[in-house]
C-alpha positions in Angstrom: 0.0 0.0 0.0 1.2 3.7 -0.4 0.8 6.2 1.8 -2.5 7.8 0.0 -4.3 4.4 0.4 -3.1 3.7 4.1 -4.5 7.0 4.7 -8.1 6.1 2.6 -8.3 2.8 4.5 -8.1 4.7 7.9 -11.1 7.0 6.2 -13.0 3.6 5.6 -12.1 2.6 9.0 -13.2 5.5 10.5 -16.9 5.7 8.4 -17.0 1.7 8.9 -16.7 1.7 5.3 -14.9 -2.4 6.0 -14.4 -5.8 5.1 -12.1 -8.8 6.3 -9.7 -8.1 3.3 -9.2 -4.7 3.4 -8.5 -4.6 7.1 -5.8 -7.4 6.6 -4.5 -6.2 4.0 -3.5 -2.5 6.4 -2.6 -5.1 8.9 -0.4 -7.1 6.5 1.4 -3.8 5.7 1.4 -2.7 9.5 3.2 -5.6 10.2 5.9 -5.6 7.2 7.0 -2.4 8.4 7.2 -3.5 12.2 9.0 -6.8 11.2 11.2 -6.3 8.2 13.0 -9.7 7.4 15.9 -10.0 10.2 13.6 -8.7 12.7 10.6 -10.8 11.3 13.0 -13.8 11.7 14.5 -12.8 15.6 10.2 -12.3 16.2 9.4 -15.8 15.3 12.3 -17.3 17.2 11.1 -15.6 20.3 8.0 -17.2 19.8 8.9 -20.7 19.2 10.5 -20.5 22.0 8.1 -19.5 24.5 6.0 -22.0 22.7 8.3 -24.6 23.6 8.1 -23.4 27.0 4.8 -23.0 27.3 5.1 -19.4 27.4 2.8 -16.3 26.2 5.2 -13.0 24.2 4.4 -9.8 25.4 4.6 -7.4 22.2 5.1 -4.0 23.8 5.1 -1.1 21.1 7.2 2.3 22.2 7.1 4.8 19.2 8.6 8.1 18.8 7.1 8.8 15.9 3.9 10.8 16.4 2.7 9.9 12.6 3.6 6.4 13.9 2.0 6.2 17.2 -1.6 7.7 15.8 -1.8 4.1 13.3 -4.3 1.6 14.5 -1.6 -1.4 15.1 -4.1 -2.8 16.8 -4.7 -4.6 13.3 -1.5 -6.4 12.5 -1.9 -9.2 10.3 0.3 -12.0 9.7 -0.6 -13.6 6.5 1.4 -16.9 7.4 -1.2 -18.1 9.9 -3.9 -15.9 8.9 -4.0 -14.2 12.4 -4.6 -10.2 13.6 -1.8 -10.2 16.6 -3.8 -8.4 18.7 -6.3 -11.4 18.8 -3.6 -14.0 19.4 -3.3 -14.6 23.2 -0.1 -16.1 22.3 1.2 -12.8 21.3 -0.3 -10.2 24.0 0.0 -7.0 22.5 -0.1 -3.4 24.2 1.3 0.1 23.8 4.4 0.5 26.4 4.8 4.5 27.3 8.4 4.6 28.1 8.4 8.2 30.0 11.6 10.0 32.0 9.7 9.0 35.5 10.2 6.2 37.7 8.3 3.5 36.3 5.5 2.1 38.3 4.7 -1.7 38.4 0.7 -2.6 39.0 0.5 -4.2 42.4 -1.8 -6.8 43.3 -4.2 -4.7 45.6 -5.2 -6.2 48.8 -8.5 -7.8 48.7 -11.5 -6.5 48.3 -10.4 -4.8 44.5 -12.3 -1.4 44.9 -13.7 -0.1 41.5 -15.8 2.6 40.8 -17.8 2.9 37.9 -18.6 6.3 36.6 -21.5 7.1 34.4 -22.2 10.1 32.7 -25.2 10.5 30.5 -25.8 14.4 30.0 -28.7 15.4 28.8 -27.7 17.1 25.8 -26.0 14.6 24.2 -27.0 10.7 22.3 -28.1 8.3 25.0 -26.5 5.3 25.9 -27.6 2.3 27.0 -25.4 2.4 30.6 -27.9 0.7 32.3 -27.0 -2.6 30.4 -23.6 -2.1 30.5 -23.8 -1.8 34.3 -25.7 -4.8 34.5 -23.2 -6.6 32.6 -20.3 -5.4 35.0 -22.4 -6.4 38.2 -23.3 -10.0 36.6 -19.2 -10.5 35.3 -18.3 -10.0 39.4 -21.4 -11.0 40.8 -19.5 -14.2 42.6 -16.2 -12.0 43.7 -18.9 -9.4 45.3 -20.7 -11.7 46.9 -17.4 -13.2 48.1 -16.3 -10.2 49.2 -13.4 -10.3 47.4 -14.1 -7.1 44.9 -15.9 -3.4 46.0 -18.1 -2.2 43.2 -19.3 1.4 43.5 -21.4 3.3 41.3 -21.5 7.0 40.8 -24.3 8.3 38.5 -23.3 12.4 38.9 -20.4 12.4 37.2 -19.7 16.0 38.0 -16.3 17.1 39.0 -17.3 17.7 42.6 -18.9 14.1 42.8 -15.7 12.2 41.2 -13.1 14.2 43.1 -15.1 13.6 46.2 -15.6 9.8 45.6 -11.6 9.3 44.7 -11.1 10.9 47.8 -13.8 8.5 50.0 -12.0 5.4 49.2 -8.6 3.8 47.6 -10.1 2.9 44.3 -8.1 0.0 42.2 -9.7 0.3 39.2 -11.8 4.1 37.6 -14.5 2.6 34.9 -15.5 5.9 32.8 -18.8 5.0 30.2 -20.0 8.0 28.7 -18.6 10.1 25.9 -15.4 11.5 24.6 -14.2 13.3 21.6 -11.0 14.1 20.2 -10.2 17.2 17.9 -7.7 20.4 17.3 -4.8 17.3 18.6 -7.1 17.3 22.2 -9.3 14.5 23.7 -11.6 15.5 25.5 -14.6 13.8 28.2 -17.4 14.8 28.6 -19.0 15.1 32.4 -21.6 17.0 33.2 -22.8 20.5 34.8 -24.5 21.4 37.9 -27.7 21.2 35.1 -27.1 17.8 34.0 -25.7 19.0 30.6 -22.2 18.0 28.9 -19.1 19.5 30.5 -15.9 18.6 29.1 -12.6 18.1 30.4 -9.6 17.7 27.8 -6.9 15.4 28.3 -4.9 16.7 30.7 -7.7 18.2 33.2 -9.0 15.1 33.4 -5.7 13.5 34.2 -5.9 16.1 37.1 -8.5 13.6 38.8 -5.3 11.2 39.5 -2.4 13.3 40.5 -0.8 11.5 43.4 -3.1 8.5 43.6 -0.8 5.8 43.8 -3.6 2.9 44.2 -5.5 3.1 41.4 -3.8 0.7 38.7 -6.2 0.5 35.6 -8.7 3.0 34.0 -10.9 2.2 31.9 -12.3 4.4 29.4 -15.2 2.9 27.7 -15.9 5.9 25.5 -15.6 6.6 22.0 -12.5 7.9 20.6 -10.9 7.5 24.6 -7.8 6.0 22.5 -7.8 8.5 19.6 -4.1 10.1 19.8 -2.9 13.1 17.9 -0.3 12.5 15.0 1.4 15.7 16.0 2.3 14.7 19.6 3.0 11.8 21.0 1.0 12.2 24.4 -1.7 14.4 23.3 -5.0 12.4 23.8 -6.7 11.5 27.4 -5.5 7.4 27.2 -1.4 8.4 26.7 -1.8 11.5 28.8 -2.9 9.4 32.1 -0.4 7.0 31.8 2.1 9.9 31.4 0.4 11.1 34.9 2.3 7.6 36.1 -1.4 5.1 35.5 0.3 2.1 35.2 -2.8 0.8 33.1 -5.8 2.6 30.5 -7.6 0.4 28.5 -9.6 3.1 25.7 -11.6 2.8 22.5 -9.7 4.6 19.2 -12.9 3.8 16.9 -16.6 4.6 18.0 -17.6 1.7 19.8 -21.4 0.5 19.5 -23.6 -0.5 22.8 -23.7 -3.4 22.1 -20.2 -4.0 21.8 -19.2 -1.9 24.7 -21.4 -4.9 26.9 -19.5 -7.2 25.3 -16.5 -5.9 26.0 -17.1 -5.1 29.9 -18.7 -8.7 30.2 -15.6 -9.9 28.6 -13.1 -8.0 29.8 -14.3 -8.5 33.7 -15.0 -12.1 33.6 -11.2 -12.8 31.8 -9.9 -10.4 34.9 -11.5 -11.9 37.4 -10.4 -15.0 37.2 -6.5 -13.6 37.7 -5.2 -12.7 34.2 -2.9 -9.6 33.4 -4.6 -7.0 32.4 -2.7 -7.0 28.8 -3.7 -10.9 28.3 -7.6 -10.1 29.7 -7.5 -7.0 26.6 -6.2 -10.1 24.1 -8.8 -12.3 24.7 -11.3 -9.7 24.7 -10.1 -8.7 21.2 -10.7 -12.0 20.5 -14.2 -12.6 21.4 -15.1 -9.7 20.1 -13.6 -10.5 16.4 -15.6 -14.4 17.1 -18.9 -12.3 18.0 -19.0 -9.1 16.0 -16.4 -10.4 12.7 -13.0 -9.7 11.1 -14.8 -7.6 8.7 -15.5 -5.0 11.8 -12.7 -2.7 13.5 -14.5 -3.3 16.7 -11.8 -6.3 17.3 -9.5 -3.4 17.2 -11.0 -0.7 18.9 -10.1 -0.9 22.3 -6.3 -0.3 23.1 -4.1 -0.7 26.0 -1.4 1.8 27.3 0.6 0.6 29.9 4.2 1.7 31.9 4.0 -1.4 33.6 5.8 -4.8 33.3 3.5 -6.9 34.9 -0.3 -6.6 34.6 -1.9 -8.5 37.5 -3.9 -6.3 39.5 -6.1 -9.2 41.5 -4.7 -10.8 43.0 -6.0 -14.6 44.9 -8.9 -14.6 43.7 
């Protein structure tokens, strides 16, 4: 492909203009340029090896390339076993933000895992269906709450005051955003809402603000369109980069629009793969994965949500 039809493929992407072979084909281009042939060959090594051993490859992508880092690499194909890497729990895949801080590692929180799930619906904007999606979180952890081994709080004013007031109530593990977000003018932006009900939004960094200095929480989650959206002008401008650069050891966002139906999916997914003790890069894999099985390869949705991390090991529960 040439640059002019990499850049109309993304425009097909982005107006859901797809089909299984033109998505593979950006994927089987993604990929040559990741793994030329001596790299392609080192790659393959690696993973005969940890097949041999009965191990999983972590495939951590750092880019300095702003250009570079904006491209959906989510999709890379590899034609010789017909599999998108990002779908491959053999080959866990996940954006690594290498930044001049001391790195971070996710601990395994003491039990009960406290999340708090924040809705915001304002009035003024398209309704979602949250109150499914909610369901579908509470039904994914029904057993660990009733075990008492995972917190679940809800907050339905998502107004600044409300979430500042909630972070500071209780050491929350895990921040669940479902609502909306936008990204333009190289800014992503969330929308909360007002003292009337109506959309308020924070842009990236604001709503980074939330976070400053909380050294419990280990994952957000932002389960919003365009969440993962990054600019191809600056490396950490959009609200998924900019919190891990705020020392989150762990966002999981959406870079495509993401339908309601496929948002319960993912949560249902994603929560029962996590419960059950799986890094949080390998529950995002097989996520991908039922999606692809559920919704098809000739979707993006397989690829929509994306996973920053600055940490080196994912595990966040930890005996359960």
């Amino acid at each position: 492909m040439s640059k002019n039809q990499i850049n109309l493929t993304l425009k097909l992407i982005e107006s859901q203009q797809t089909n299984s072979e033109l998505l593979k084909a950006l994927g089987g281009e993604l990929y040559q340029a990741l793994f030329p042939n001596q790299i392609n060959a080192r790659f393959h090594a690696t993973m005969a090896g940890a097949q041999a051993d009965n191990y999983n490859v972590r495939l951590r992508l750092i880019f300095e390339s702003p250009e570079l880092a904006a491209l959906p690499w989510e999709f890379l194909y590899y034609e010789g076993t017909n599999t998108f890497l990002a779908n491959n729990t053999q080959t866990v895949l996940s954006r690594y933000i290498d930044v001049p801080l001391q790195k971070r590692d996710i601990k395994a929180a003491n039990l009960p895992l406290k999340i708090l799930l924040v809705i915001s619906s304002p009035t003024n904007l398209d309704p979602l269906d949250t109150a499914k999606e909610e369901q579908l979180i509470r039904e994914a952890l029904k057993k660990h709450i009733e075990d008492g081994k995972i917190e679940l709080d809800i907050l339905l004013e998502a107004t600044r005051r409300e979430i500042q007031q909630k972070l500071r109530e209780k050491p929350y593990n895990v921040f669940h955003f479902i609502g909306h977000s936008i990204f333009k003018n190289n800014k992503g932006y969330i929308a909360l809402v007002d003292g009337n009900g109506e959309a308020k939004l924070f842009d990236d960094e604001t709503f980074a603000n939330f976070f400053l200095g909380n050294n419990n929480l280990g994952l957000v989650i932002l389960n919003s369109c365009q969440g993962g959206t990054v600019s191809s002008n600056q490396t950490f401008a959009g609200i998924a980069p900019n919190l891990v650069r705020r020392e989150i050891p762990a966002v999981v966002a959406m870079q495509y629009p993401i339908e309601d139906d496929t948002a319960k999916l993912f949560a249902d997914e994603f929560y029962r793969t996590l419960a059950l003790g799986y890094p949080v890069d390998a529950a995002i894999q097989t996520t991908r994965n039922a999606i692809s099985m559920e919704v098809g390869l000739d979707k993006c949705d397989f690829a929509t949500p994306v996973l920053y991390m600055r940490a080196k090991d994912g595990i966040i529960l930890s005996g359960l």
